[in-house]
Structure formats: C-alpha cells, structure tokens
N, C-alpha and C positions, 0 to 999 in steps of 0.2 A: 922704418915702417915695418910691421909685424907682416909677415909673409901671407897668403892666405890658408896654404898646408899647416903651418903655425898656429894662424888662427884658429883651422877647424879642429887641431890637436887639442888646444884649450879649451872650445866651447864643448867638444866632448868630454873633459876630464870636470869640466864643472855639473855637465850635464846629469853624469853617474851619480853626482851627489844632493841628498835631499834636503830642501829647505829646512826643516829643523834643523840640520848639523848644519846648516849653514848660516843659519842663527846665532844658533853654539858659539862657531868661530868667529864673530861680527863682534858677541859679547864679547868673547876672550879678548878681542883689540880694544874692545871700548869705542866698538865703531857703529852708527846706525847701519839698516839698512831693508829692516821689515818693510814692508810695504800693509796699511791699517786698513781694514774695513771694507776691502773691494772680493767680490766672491766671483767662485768659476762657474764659468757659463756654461764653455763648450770646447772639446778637445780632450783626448785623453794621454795619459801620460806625463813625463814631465819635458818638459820645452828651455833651452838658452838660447841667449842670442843678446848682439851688440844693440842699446836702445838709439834709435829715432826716435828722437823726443819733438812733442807738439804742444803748444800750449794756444791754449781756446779761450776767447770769453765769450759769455752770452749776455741777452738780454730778451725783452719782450719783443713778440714778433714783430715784424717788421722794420726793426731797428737797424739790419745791416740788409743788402742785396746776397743774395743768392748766391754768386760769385767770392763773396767772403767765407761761404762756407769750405771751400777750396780744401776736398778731400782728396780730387787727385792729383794735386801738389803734396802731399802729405802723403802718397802712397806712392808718386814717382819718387820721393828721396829716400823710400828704403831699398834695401838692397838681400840679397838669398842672407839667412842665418840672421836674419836682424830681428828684436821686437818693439814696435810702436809702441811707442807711451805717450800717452794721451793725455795731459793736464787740461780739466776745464772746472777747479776746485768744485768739484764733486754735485756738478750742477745737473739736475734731472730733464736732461735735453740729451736728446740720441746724435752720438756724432758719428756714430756704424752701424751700416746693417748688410742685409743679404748682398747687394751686391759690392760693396765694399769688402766686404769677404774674399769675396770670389778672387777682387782685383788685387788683395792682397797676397794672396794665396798663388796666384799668376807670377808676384816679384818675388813669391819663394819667402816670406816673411814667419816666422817660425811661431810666434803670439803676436796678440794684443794685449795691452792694459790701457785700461780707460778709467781715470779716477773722475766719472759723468757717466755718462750711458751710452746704452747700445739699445738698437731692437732690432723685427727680422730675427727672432733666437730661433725658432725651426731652423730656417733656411742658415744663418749662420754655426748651430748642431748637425745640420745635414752636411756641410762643407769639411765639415771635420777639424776647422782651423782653431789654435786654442786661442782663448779670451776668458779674461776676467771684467768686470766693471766692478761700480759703486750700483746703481742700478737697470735696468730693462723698463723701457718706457716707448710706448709709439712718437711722442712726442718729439716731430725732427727739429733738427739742427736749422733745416734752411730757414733763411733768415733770420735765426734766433742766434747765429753761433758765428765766431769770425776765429778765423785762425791768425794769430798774434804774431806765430815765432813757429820754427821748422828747424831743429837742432837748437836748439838755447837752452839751458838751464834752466831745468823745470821744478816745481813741487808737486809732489805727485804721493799723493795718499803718507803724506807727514816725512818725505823722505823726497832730499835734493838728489834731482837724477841729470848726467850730462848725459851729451850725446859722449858714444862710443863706450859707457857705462855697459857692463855685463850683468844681464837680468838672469833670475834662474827661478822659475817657475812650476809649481806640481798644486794635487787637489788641494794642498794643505795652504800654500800659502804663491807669495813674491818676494824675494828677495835682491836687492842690487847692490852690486860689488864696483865699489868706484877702480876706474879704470887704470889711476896709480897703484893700489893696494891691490889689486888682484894675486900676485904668485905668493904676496905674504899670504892672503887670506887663506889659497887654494891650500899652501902647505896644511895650514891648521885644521882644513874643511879633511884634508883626505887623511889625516894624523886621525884625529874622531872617529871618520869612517872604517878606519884599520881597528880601531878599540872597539866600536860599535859591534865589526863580525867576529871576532873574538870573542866579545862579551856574550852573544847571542850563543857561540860554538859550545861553550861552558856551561849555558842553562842547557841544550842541547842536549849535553852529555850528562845532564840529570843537577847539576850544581845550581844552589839557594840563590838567587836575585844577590845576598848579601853576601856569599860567599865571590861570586863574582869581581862583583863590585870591589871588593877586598883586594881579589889577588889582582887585577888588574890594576886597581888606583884611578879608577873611571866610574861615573855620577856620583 
C-alpha cells in the first residue's frame, strides 16, 4: 500500500501539471481520460485528488424516500486529498448544495465532479470548494435521486472512473488518470511540461513560434 507521505508526493507532482498536457500525455498512450461537457462552477486554481466515486439514479418525484438520497454516506467515504465524482448520467437534478459543501470541505475533500447537478452556487462560490457540474438547477435530489453504489466503477461525463483513480482538475477542464497507469502517464505529463518551459524560454528570448518548435522537436 502507497504510503501517505508517498501519496501526497504524487498528488503534488500531478497537481503542478495542467490539464492540457495532460491530455497530451493520455493521447500519446492512446488512453482516454477527458472528462466532456461538465463546466466549473466554483474554486480557484487547479485541484487533484484520489476519486470517491458515486453513482445516482433518478426519477420523478417521489419515486424513492428521502433516505435514498444518502449524501452523508457519500461524504462520510471520502477522505482529506480525495475528489467526489458523482455519476447520475448527466440528469438535471441537484445532488449538492451549500451545505454539502461545507460538509465536504470539513473531510478535507479537495473537488467535486458531478456529471448532474448542483445548486446553492453562491453559498457553494462563498465556501471556496472547487466543483464542476453538467448543470446548476434548484431542483433537489430528495426523492428524485437514490444513490446506487459508493466506490463502484463509474461513467462519468464519457470516461470510466474507479475508486482510487487520480483526478486532475483546473478552469480548463478534468482529466483521470487510471490508477495502474499513473507513473507511466506522470513521466510523459512532466517530459511535455520540461519542453513546454523551454519552448516558452525561447519565444522569450525573442525566437519565432517556428523556430522554436524546430529546435526543440515539440508541437
């Protein structure tokens, strides 16, 4: 088992690096891993962390009891450095808001993703905790929402996510790093990132996009 000092060694070294090169590197394998269609709500900066995965269905009100909405089972399994992800295929029913926030933000949870929705977005922008959704909707969860699975293998905005999966999120996007491929990936994410400040150092110092690009043998 990965140490915890270990661990946080990692979710920093991914953390440094931004979702486009992390993209990059996901292409270069031939591996998914974008996360499609969900936008940021609130938090700044960019956020990793181990996912707690949830997966939700809904239906019309009062199809399940209130106790199926079972948010703070879903917010007791996460743990400091982790981010929720939320599967409830992309249904416009709020399965977070302000005070869910709060209680997430108490277990030290470093995002949310939610491929469904949120509302409460003041109160969850005033909390400071980052989140993306698919959409912002008053319309709650209770009784509309039941929670299915708590760590299961999710689909989540076109991309299978496990529990223990490394998320890595900024304004631009999501992306997850399956949790075997990880040190392959990181090589390749922080190889980019070494040509990236280099390539930048060059136009810097007054050289053409193209000449760059040349002497380097990068984009």
């Amino acid at each position: 088992m990965v140490s915890d000092s270990r661990s946080s060694g990692l979710l920093d070294r991914c953390r440094a690096i931004a979702t486009g090169t992390w993209s990059d590197a996901l292409d270069s394998l031939s591996l998914p891993g974008v996360l499609s269609g969900l936008i940021h709500r609130s938090g700044a900066g960019r956020v990793a962390g181990r996912a707690v995965t949830v997966h939700e269905v809904t239906a019309p009100l009062g199809t399940y009891t209130i106790q199926k909405f079972a948010v703070g089972q879903f917010l007791a399994a996460c743990a400091p450095d982790t981010i929720l992800v939320v599967a409830m295929d992309g249904a416009a029913v709020s399965t977070f808001g302000g005070l869910a926030a709060r209680g997430a933000l108490n277990r030290g949870v470093a995002g949310v993703v939610i491929d469904g929705a949120c509302r409460d977005l003041a109160d969850i922008r005033q909390s400071g905790l980052w989140l993306a959704s698919r959409y912002v909707t008053p319309t709650s969860g209770k009784r509309r929402a039941k929670v299915q699975a708590i760590n299961a293998q999710i689909e989540c905005a076109g991309v299978t996510v496990q529990s223990g999966d490394i998320l890595v999120a900024d304004e631009t996007g999501i992306v997850c790093l399956p949790s075997a491929r990880v040190s392959e990936v990181l090589a390749v994410a922080e190889d980019l990132t070494d040509r990236d400040t280099r390539f930048e150092a060059l136009l810097r110092q007054g050289r053409s996009f193209e000449e760059a690009a040349s002497a380097l043998r990068h984009l």
